[in-house]
Biopython code that builds the backbone (N, CA, C, O; Angstrom):
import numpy as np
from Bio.PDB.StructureBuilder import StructureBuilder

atoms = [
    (1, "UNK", "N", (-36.444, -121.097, -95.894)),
    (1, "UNK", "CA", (-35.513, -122.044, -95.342)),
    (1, "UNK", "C", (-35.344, -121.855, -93.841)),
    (1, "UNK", "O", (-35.203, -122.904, -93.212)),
    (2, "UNK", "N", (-35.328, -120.570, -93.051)),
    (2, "UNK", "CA", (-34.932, -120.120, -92.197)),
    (2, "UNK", "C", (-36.119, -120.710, -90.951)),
    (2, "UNK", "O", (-35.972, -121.024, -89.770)),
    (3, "UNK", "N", (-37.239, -120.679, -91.805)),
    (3, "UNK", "CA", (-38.601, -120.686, -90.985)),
    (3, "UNK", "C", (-39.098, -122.558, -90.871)),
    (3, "UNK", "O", (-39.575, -123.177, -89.920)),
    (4, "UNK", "N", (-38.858, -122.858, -91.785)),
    (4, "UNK", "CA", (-38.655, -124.532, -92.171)),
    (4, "UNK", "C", (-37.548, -125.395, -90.619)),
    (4, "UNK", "O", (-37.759, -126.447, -90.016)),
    (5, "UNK", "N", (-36.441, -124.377, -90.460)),
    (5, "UNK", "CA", (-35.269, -125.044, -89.849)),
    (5, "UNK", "C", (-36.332, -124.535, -88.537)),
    (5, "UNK", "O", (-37.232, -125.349, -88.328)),
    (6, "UNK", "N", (-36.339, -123.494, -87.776)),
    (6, "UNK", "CA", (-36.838, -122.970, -86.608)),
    (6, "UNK", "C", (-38.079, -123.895, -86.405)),
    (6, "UNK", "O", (-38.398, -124.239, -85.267)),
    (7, "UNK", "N", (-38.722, -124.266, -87.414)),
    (7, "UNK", "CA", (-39.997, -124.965, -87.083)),
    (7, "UNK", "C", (-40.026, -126.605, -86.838)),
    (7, "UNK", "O", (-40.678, -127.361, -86.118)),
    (8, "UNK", "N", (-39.197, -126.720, -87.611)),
    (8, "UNK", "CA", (-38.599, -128.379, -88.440)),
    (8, "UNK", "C", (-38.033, -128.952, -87.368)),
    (8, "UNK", "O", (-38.444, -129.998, -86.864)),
    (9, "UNK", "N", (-36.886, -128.176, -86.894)),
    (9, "UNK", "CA", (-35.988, -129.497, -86.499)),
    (9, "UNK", "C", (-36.185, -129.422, -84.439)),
    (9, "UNK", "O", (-37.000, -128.702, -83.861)),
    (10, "UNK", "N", (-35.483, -130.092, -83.957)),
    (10, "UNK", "CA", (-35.485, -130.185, -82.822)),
    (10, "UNK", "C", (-35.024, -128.909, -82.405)),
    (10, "UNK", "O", (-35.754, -127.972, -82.081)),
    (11, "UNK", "N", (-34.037, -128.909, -82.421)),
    (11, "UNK", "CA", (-32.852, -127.638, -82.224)),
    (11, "UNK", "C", (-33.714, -126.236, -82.084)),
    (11, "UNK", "O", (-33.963, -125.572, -81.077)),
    (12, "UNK", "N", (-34.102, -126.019, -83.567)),
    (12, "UNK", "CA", (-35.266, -124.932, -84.075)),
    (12, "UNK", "C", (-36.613, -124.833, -82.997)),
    (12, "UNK", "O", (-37.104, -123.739, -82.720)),
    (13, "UNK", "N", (-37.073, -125.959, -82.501)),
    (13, "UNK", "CA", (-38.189, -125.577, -81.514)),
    (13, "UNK", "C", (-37.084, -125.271, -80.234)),
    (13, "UNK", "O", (-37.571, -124.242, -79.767)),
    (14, "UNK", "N", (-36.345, -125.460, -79.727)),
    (14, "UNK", "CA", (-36.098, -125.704, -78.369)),
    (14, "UNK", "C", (-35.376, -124.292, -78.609)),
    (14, "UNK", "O", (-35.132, -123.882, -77.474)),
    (15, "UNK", "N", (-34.853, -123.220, -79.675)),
    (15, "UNK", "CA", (-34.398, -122.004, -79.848)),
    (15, "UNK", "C", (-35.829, -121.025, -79.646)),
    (15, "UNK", "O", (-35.857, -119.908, -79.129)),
    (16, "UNK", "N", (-36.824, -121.682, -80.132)),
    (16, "UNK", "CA", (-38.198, -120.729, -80.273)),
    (16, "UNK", "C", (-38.594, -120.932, -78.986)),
    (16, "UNK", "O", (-39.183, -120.002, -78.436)),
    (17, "UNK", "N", (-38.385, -122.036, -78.327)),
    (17, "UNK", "CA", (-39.193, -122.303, -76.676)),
    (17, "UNK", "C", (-38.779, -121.025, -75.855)),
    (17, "UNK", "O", (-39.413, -120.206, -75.190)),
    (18, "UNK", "N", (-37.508, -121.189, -76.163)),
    (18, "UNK", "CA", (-36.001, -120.461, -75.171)),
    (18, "UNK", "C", (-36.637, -118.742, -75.614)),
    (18, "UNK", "O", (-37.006, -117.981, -74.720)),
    (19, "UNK", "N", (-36.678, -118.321, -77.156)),
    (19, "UNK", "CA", (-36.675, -116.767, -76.875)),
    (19, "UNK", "C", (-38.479, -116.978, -76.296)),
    (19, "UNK", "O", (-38.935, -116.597, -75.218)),
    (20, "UNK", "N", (-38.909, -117.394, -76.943)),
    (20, "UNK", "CA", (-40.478, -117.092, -75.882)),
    (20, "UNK", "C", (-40.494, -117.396, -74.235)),
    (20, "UNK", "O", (-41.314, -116.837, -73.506)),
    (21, "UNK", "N", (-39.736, -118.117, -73.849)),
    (21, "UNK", "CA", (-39.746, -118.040, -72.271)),
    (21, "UNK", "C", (-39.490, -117.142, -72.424)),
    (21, "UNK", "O", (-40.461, -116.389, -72.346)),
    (22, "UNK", "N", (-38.285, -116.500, -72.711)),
    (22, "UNK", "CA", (-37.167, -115.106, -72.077)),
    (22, "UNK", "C", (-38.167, -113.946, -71.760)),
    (22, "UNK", "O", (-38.190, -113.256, -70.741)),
    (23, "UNK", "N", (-39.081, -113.871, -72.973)),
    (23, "UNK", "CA", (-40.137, -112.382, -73.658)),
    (23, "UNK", "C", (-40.740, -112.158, -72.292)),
    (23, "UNK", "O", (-40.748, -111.225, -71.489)),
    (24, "UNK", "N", (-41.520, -114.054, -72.369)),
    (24, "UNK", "CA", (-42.537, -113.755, -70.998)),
    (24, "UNK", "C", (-42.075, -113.151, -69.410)),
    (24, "UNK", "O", (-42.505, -112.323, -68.607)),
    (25, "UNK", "N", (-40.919, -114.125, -69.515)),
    (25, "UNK", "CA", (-40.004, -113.550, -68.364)),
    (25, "UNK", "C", (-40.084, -112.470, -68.075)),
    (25, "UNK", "O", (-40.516, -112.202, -66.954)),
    (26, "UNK", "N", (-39.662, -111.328, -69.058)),
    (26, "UNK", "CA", (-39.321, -110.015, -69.412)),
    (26, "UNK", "C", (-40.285, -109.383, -68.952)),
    (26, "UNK", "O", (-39.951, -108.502, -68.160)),
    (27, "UNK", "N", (-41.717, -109.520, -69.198)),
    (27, "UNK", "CA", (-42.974, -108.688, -69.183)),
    (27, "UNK", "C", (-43.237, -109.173, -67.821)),
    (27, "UNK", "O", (-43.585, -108.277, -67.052)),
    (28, "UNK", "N", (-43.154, -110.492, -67.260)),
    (28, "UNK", "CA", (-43.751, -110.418, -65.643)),
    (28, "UNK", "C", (-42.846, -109.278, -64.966)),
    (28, "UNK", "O", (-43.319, -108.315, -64.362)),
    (29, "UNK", "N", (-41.258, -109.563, -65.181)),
    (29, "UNK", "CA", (-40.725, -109.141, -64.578)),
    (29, "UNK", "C", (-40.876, -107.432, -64.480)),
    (29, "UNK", "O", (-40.569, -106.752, -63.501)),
    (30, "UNK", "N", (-41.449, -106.927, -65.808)),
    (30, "UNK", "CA", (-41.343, -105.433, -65.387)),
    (30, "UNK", "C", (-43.090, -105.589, -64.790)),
    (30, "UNK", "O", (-43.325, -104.655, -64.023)),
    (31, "UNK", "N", (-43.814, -106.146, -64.896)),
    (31, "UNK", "CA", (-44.988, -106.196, -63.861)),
    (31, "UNK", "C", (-44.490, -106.051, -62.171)),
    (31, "UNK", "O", (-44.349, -105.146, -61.349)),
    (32, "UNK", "N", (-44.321, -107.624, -62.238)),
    (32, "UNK", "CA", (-43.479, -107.251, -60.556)),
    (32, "UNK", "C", (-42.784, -106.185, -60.306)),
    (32, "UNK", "O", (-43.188, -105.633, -59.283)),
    (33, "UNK", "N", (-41.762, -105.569, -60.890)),
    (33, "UNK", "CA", (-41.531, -104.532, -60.531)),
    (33, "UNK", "C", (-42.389, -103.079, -60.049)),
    (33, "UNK", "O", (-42.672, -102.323, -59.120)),
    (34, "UNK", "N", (-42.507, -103.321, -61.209)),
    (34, "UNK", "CA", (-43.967, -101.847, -61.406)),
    (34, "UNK", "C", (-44.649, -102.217, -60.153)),
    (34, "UNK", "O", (-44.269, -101.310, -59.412)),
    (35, "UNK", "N", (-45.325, -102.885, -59.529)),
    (35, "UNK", "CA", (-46.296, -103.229, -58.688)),
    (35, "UNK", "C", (-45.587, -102.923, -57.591)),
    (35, "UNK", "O", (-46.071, -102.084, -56.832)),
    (36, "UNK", "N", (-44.162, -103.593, -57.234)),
    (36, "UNK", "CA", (-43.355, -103.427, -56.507)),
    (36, "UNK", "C", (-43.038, -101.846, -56.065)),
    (36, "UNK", "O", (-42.634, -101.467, -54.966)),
    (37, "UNK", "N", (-43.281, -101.188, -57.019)),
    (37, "UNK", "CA", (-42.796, -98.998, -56.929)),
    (37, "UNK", "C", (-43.873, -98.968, -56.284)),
    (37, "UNK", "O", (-43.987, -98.608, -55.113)),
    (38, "UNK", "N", (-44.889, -99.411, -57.133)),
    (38, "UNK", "CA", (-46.206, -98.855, -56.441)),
    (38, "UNK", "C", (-46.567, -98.799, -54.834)),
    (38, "UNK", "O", (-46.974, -97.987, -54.003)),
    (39, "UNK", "N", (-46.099, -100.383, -54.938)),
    (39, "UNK", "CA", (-46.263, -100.409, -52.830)),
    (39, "UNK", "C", (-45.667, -99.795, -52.238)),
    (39, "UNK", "O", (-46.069, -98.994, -51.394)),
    (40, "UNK", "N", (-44.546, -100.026, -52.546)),
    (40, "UNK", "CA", (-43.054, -98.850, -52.002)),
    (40, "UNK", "C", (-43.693, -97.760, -51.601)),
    (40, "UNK", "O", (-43.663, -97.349, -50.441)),
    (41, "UNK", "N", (-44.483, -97.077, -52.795)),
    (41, "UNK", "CA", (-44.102, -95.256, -52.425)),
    (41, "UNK", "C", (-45.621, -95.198, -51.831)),
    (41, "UNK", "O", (-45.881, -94.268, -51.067)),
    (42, "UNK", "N", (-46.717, -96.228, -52.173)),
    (42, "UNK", "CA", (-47.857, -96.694, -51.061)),
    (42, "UNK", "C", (-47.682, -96.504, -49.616)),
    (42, "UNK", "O", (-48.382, -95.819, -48.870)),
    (43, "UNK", "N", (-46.566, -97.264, -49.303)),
    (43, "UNK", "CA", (-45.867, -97.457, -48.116)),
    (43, "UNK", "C", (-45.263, -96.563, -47.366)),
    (43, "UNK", "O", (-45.428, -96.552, -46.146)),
    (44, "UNK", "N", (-44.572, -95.794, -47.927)),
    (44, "UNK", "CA", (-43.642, -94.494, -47.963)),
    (44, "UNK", "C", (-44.381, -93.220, -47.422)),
    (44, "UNK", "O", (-43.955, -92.536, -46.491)),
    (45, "UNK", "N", (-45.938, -92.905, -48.357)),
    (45, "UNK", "CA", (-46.200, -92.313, -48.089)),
    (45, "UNK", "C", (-47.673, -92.215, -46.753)),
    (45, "UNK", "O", (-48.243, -91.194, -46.367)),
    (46, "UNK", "N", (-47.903, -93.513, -46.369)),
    (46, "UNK", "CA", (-48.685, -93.614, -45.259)),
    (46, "UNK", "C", (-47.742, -93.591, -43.697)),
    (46, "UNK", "O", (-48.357, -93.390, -42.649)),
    (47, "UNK", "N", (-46.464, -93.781, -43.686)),
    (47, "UNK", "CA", (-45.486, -93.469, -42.776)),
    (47, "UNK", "C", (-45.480, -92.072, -42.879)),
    (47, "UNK", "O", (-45.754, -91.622, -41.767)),
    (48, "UNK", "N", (-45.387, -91.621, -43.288)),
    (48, "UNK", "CA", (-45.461, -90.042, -42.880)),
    (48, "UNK", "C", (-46.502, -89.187, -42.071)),
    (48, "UNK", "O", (-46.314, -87.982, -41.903)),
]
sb = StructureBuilder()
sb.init_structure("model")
sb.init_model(0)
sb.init_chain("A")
sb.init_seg("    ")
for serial, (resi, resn, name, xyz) in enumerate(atoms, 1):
    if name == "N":
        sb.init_residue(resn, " ", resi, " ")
    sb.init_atom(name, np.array(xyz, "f"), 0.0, 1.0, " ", f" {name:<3s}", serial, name[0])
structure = sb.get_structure()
């Protein structure tokens, strides 16, 4: 029933759109970050 409603109705896709944006969101965002340390201490340590 649960999987019928999420799939079925309007509501149900536009709840599944919403947590799959969020996920992707989630994973660039700790990319950018991560990449972001990396330059940082890249950076950090050629000033010295």
């Amino acid at each position: 029933m649960a999987w019928h409603l999420l799939f079925g109705s309007d509501i149900g896709l536009l709840s599944l759109f919403t947590i799959v944006f969020i996920i992707c969101m989630a994973i660039y965002l700790v990319f950018f970050v991560r990449n972001r340390i990396r330059e940082d201490e890249r950076n950090h340590r050629l000033e010295r």
